[in-house]
MIPA-328055 format. One record per residue (C-alpha): residue number from 1; residue in three letters; x, y, z. Coordinates in steps of 0.001 Angstrom, whole numbers, m for minus. Layout:
BEGIN
<r><n>NUM</n><res>Ala</res><east>X</east><north>Y</north><up>Z</up></r>
...
***
This chain:
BEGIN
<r><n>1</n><res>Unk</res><east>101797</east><north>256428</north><up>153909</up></r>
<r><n>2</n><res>Unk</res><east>99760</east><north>253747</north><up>155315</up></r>
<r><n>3</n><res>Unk</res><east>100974</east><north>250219</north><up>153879</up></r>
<r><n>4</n><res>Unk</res><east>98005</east><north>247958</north><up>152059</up></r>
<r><n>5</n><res>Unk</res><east>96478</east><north>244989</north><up>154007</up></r>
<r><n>6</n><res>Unk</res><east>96360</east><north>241814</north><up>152689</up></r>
<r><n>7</n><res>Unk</res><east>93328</east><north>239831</north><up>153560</up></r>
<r><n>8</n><res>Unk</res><east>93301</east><north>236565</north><up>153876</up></r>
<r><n>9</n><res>Unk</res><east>90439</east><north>234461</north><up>154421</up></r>
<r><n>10</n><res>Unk</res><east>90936</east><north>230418</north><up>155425</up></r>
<r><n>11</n><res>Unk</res><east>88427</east><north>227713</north><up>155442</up></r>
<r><n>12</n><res>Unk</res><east>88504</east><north>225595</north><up>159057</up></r>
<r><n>13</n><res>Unk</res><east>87884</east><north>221838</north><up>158076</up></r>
<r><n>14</n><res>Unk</res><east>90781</east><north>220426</north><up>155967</up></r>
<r><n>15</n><res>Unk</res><east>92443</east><north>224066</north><up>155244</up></r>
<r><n>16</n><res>Unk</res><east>93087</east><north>225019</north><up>159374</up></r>
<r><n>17</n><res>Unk</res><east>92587</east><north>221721</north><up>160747</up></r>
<r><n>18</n><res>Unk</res><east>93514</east><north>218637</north><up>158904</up></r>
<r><n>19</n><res>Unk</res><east>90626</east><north>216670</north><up>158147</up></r>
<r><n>20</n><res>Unk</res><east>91421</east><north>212842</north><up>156946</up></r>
<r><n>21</n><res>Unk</res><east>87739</east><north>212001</north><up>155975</up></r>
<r><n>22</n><res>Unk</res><east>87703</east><north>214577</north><up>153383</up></r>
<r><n>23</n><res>Unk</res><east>88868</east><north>212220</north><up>150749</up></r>
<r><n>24</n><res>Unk</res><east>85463</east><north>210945</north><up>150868</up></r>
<r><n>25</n><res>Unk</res><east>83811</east><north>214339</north><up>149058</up></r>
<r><n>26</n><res>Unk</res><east>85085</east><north>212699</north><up>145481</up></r>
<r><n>27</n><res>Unk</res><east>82893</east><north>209417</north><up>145976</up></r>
<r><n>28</n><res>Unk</res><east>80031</east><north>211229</north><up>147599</up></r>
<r><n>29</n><res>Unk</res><east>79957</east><north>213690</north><up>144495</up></r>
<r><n>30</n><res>Unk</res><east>80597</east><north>210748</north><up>142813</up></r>
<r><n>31</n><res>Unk</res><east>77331</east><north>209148</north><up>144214</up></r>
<r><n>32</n><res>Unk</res><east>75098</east><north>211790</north><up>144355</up></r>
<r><n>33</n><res>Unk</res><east>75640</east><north>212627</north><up>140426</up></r>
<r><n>34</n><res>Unk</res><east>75289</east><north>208863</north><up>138871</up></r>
<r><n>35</n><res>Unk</res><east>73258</east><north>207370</north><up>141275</up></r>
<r><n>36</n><res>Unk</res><east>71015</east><north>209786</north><up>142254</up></r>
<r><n>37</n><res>Unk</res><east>71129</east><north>211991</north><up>139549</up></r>
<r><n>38</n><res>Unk</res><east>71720</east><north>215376</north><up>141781</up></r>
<r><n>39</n><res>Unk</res><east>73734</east><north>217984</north><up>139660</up></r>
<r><n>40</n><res>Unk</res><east>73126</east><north>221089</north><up>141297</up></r>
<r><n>41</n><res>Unk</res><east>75452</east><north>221685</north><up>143486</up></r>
<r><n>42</n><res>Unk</res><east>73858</east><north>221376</north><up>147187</up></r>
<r><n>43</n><res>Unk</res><east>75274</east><north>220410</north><up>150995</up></r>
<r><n>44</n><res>Unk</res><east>73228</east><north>218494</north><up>153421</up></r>
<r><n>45</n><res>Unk</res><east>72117</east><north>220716</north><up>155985</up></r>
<r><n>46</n><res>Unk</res><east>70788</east><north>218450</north><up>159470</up></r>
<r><n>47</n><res>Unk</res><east>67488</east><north>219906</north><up>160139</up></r>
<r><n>48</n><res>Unk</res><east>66547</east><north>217769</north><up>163312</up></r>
<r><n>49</n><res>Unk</res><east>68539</east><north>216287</north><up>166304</up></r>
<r><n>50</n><res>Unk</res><east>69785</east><north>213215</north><up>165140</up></r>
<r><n>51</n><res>Unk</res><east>71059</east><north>214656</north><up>162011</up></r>
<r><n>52</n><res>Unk</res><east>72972</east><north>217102</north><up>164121</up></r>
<r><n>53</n><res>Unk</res><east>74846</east><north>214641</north><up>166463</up></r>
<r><n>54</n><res>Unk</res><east>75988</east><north>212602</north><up>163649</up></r>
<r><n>55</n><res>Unk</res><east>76938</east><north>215757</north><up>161837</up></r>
<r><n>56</n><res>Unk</res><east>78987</east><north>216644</north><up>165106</up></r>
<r><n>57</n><res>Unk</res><east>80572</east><north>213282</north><up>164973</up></r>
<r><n>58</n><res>Unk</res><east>81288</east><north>213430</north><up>161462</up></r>
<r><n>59</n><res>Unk</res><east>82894</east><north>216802</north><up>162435</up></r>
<r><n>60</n><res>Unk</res><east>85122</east><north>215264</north><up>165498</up></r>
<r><n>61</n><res>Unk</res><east>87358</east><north>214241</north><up>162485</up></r>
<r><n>62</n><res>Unk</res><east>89075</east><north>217491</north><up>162265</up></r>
<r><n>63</n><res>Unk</res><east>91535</east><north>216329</north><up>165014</up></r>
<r><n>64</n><res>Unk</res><east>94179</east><north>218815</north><up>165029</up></r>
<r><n>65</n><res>Unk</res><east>96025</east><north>221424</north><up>162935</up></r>
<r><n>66</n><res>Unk</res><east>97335</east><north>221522</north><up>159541</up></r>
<r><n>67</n><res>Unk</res><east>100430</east><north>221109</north><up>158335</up></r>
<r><n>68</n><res>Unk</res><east>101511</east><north>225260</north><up>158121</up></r>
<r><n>69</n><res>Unk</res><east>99643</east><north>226534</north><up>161073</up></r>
<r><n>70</n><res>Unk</res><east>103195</east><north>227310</north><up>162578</up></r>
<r><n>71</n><res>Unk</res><east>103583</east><north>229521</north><up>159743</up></r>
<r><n>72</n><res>Unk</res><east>100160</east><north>231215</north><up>159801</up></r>
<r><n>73</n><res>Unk</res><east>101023</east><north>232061</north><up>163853</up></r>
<r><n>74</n><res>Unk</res><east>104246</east><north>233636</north><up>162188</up></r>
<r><n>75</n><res>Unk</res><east>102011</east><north>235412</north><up>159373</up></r>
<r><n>76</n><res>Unk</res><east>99570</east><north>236414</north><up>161378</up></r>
<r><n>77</n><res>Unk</res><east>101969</east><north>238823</north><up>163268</up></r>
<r><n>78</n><res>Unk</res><east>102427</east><north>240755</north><up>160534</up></r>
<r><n>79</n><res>Unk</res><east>101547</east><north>244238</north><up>160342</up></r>
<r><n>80</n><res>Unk</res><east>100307</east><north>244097</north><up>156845</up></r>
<r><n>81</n><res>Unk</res><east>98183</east><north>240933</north><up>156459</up></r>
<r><n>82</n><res>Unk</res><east>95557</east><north>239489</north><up>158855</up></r>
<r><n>83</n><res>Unk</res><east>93527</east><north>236846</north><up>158515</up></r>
<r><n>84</n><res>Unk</res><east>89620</east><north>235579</north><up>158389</up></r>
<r><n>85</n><res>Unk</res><east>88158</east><north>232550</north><up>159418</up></r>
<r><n>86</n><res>Unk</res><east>85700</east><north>231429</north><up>156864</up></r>
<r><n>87</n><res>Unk</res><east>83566</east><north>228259</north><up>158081</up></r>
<r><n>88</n><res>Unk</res><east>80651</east><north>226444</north><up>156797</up></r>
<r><n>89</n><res>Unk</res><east>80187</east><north>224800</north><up>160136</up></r>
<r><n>90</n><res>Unk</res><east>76249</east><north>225367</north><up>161441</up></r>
<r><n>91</n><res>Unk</res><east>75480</east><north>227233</north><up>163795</up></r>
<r><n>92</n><res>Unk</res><east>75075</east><north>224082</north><up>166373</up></r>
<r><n>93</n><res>Unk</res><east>78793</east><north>223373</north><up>165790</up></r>
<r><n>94</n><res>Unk</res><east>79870</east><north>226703</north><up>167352</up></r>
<r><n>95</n><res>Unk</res><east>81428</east><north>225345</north><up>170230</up></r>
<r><n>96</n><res>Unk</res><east>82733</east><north>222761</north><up>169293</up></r>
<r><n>97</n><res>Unk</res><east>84722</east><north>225119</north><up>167112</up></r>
<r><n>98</n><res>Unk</res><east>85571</east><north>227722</north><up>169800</up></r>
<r><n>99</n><res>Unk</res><east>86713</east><north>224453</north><up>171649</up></r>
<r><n>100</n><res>Unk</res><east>88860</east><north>223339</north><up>169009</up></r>
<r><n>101</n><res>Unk</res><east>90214</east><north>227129</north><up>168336</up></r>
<r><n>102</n><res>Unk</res><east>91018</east><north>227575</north><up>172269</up></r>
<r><n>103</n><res>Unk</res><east>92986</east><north>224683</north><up>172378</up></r>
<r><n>104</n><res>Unk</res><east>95436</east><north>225174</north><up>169859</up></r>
<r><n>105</n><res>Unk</res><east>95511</east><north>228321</north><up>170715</up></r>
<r><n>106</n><res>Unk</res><east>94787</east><north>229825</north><up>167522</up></r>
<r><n>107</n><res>Unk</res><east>91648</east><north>232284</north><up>167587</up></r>
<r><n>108</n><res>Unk</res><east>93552</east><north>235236</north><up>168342</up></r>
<r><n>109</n><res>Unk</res><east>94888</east><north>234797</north><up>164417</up></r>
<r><n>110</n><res>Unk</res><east>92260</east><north>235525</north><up>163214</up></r>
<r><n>111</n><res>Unk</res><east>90423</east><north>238797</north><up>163028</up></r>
<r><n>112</n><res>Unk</res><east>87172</east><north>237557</north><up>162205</up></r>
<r><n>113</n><res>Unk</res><east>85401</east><north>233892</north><up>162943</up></r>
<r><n>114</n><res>Unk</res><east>82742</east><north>233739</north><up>160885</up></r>
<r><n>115</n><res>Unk</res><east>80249</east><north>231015</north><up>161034</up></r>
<r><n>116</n><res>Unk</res><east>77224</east><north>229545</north><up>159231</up></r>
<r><n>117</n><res>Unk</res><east>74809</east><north>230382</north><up>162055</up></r>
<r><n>118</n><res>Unk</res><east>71784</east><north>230243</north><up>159841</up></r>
<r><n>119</n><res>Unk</res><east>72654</east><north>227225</north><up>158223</up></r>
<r><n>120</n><res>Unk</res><east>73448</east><north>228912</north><up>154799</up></r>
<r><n>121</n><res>Unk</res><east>74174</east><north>226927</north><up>151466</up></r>
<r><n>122</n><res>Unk</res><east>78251</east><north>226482</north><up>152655</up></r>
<r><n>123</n><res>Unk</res><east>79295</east><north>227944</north><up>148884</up></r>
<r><n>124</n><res>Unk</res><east>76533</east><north>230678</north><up>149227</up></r>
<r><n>125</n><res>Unk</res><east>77778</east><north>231490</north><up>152350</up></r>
<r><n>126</n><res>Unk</res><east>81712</east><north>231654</north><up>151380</up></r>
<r><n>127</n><res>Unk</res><east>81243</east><north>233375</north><up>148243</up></r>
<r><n>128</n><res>Unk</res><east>78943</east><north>236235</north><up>150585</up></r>
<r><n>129</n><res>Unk</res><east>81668</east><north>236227</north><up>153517</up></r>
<r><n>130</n><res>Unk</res><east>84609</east><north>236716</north><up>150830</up></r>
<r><n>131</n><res>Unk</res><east>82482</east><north>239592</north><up>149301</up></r>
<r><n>132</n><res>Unk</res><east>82145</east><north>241116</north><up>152792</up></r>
<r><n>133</n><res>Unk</res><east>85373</east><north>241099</north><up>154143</up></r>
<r><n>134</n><res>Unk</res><east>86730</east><north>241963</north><up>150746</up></r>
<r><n>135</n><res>Unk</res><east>89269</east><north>238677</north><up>150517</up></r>
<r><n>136</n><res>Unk</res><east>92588</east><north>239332</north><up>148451</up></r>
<r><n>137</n><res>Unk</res><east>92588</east><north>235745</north><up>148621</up></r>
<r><n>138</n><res>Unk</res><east>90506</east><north>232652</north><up>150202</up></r>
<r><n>139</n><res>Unk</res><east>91803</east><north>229210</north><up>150783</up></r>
<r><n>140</n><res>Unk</res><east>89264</east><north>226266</north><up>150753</up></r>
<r><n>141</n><res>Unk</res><east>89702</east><north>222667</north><up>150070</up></r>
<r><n>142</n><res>Unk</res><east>86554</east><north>222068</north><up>148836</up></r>
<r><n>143</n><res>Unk</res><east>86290</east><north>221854</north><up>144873</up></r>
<r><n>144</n><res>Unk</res><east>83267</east><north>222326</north><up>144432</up></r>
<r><n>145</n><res>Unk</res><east>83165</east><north>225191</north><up>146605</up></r>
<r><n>146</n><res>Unk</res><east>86518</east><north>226715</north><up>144506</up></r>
<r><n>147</n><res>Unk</res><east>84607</east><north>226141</north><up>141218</up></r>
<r><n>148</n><res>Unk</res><east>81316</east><north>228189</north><up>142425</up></r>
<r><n>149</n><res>Unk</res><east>83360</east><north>231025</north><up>143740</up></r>
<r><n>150</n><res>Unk</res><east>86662</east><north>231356</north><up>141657</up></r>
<r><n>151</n><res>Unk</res><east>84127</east><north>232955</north><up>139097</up></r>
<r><n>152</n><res>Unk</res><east>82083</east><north>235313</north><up>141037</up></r>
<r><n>153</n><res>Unk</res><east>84579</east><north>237442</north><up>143389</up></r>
<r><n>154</n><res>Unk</res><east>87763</east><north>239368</north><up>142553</up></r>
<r><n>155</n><res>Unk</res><east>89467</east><north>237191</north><up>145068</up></r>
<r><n>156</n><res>Unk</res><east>92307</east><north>235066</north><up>144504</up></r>
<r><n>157</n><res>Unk</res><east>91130</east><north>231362</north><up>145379</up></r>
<r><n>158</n><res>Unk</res><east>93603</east><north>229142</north><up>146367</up></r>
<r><n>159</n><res>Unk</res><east>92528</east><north>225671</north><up>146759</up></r>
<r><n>160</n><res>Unk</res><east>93763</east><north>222485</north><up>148827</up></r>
<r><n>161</n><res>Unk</res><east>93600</east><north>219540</north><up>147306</up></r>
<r><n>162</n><res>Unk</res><east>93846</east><north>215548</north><up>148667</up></r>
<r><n>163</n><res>Unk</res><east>95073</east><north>212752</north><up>146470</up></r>
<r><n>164</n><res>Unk</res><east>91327</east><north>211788</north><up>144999</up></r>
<r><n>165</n><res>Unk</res><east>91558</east><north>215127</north><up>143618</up></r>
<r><n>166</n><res>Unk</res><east>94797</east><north>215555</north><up>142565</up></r>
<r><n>167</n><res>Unk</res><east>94176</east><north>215123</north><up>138976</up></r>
<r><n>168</n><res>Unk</res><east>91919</east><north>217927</north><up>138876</up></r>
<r><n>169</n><res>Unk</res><east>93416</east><north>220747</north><up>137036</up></r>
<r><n>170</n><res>Unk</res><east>93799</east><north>224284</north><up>138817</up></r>
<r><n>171</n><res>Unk</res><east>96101</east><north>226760</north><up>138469</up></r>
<r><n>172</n><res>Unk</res><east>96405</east><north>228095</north><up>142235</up></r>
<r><n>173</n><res>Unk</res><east>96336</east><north>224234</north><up>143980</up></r>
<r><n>174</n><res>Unk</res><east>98635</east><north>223032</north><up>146682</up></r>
<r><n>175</n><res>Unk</res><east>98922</east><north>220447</north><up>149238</up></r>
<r><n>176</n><res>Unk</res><east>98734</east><north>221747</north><up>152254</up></r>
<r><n>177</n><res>Unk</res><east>98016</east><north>224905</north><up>154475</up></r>
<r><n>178</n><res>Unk</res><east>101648</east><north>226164</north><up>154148</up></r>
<r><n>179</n><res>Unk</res><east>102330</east><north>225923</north><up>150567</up></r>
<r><n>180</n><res>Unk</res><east>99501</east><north>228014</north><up>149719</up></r>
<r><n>181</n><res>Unk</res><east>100129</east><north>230661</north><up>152930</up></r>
<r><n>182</n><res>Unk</res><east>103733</east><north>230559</north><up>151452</up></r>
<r><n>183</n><res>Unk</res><east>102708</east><north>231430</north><up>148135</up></r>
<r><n>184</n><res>Unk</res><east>100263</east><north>234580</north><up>149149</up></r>
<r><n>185</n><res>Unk</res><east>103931</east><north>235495</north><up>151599</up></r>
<r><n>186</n><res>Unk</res><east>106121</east><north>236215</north><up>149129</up></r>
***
């Protein structure tokens, strides 16, 4: 009898590679809901040239892997779970990525890369990559991505959290990469 898969799906930024700058989403949300009154939730997508080197820049942050990447290369040899990259990153940030991937030597944990080539709505995107790949479970550290998709997919959304969010209430939240990789492990 063939034994069931477990598929696994992992954001890059702050979830695969820790990302210090994300602390910022909280005041940014912050921001864009009392000062400029935006409540639908929307990303920025950088439509011309300058808006897409500063975006790279901005994106330079995620420096180098999370804290339970040795345990996803352990994971990930595993007959019975693989794992999916699931990235937000545009299209224009696609080798910067493969860069980053090659050098860690991790892209061969993954089955899939999957990238926001046509510049997608990031949470439209997710929630239609999860659907695709049919996700047991998805690991972002973006709430407001978690809070769009926990409700529309059968996947189990497990959700990273940084100390400006930390008093957010969630019932499948961890610290860090390895907490939540150990929790969909056992």
């Amino acid at each position: 009898m063939k034994k069931r898969v477990i598929r696994v799906g992992l954001d890059f930024d702050g979830v695969v590679a820790y990302n210090p700058f994300r602390v910022i989403r909280a005041p940014i949300k912050w921001f864009k809901r009392e000062v400029l009154g935006i409540h639908k939730l929307t990303f920025f997508v950088p439509k011309n040239w300058w808006q897409r080197i500063l975006w790279s820049v901005v994106h330079e942050s995620s420096v180098f892997p999370a804290k339970g990447v040795d345990l996803l290369r352990e994971m990930a040899k595993r007959d019975d779970m693989e794992f999916h990259l699931v990235t937000a990153r545009y299209g224009f940030l696609k080798d910067n990525l493969e860069n980053w991937l090659d050098k860690y030597r991790v892209r061969n944990l993954f089955k899939s890369i999957n990238i926001n080539e046509d510049q997608e709505q990031p949470h439209v995107y997710k929630l239609e990559v999860i659907e695709r790949l049919k996700l047991d479970y998805y690991v972002e550290d973006n709430l407001d991505i978690v809070t769009f998709v926990v409700e529309k997919t059968r996947a189990k959304i497990f959700w990273i959290y940084n100390f400006m969010d930390k008093r957010h209430e969630y019932p499948f939240k961890f610290l860090y990469l390895g907490a939540a990789l150990e929790a969909i492990g056992l």
